[in-house]
C-alpha positions as CSV (number, residue, x, y, z in Angstrom):
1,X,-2.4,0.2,-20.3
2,X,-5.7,-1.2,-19.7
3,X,-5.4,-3.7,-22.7
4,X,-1.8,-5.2,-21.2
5,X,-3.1,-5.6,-18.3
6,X,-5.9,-7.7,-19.3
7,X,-3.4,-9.5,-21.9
8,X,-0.7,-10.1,-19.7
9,X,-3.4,-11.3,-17.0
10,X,-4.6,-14.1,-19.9
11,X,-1.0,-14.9,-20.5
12,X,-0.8,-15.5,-16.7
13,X,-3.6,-17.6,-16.0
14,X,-2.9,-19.9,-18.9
15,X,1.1,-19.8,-17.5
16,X,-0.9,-20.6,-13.9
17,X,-2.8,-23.7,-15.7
18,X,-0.5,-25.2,-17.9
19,X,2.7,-24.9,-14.7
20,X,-0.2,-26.6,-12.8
21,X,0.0,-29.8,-14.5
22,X,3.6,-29.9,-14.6
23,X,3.4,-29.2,-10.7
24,X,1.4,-32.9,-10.4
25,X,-2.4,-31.2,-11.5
26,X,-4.1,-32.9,-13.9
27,X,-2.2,-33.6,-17.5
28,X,-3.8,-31.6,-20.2
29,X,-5.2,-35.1,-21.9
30,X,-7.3,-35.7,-18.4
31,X,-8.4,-31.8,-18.6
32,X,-9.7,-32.5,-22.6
33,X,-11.2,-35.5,-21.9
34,X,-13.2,-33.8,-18.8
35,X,-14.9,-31.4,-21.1
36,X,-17.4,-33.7,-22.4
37,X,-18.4,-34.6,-18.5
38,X,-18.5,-30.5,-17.8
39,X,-20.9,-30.2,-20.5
40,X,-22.9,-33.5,-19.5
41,X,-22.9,-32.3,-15.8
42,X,-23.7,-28.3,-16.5
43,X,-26.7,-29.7,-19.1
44,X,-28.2,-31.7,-15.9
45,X,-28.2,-29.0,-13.2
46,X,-25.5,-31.1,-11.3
47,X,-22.9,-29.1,-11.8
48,X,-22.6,-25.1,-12.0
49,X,-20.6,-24.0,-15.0
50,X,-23.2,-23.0,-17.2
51,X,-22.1,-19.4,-17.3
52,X,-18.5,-20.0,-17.7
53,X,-19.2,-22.8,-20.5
54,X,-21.7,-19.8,-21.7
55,X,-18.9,-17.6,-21.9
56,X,-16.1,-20.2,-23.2
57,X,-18.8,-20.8,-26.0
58,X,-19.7,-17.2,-27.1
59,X,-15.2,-17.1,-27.0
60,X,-14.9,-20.1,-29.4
61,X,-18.0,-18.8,-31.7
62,X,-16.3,-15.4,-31.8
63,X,-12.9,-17.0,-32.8
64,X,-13.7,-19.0,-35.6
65,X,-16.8,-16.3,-37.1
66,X,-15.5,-14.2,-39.9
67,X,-17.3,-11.5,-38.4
68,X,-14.4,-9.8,-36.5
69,X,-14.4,-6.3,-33.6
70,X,-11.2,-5.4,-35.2
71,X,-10.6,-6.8,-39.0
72,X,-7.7,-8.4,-39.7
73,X,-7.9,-6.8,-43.1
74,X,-7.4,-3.2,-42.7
75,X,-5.5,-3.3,-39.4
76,X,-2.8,-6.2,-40.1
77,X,-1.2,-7.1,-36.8
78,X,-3.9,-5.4,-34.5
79,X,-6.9,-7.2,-36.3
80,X,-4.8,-10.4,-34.9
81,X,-3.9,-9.3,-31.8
82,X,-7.8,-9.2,-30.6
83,X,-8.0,-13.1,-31.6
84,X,-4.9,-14.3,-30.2
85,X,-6.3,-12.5,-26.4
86,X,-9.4,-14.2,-26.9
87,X,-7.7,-17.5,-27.5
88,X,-5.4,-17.3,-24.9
89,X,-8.6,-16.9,-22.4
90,X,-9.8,-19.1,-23.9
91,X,-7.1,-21.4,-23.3
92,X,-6.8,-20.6,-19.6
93,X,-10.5,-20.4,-18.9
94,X,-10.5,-24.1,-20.3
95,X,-7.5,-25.1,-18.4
96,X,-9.1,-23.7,-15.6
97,X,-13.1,-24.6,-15.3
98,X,-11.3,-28.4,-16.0
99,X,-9.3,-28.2,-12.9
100,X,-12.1,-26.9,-11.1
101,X,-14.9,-29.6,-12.4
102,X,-11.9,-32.6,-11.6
103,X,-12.1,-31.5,-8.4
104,X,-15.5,-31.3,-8.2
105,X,-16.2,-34.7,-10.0
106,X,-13.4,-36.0,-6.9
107,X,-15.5,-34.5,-4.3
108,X,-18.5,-35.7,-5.3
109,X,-17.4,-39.4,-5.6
110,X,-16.2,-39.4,-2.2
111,X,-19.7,-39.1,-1.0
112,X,-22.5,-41.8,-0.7
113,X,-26.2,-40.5,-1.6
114,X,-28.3,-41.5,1.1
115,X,-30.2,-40.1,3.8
116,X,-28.4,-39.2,7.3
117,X,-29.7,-41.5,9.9
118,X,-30.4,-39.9,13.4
């Protein structure tokens, strides 16, 4: 019960993200081309996704390594099933730490650096 919980909660958030852009949110090209900025930003201390990118990284290495929790080999449709949760996580966490840092990047431009005058 556990495990279609915390499937069906992936399937959501990626429904949530995707719906999002349809709803007026950013496309999914402005969301892609964002990534490279998140990193950029996270790298610099400016912005704070570096345990979410963290994570979304350690997700994509555990995707594409051949080194599997539960192999594809023996276990057929299970050994998939683990891979296609952690890309659909994987999908929503991206979908959603984008959104998050466009807003952020809006924010942020709508301020002036300077010092307050008393």
């Amino acid at each position: 019960m556990a495990k279609t919980l915390k499937r069906s909660a992936a399937f959501a958030a990626l429904a949530r993200a995707l719906m999002a852009g349809a709803r007026g949110g950013p496309s999914l090209g402005a969301r892609l081309a964002a990534l490279p900025r998140m990193i950029r930003a996270t790298a610099k201390g400016q912005y704070d996704g570096g345990l979410r990118l963290a994570l979304m990284t350690a997700a994509t290495a555990y995707i594409v390594s051949p080194i599997d929790l539960i192999p594809e080999f023996p276990l057929g449709l299970l050994g998939l099933a683990d891979d296609a949760v952690m890309v659909s996580w994987l999908a929503g966490s991206v979908l959603a730490e984008t959104e998050r840092f466009l807003e952020w990047e809006a924010r942020r431009s709508s301020f002036i650096p300077g010092h307050v005058v008393p």
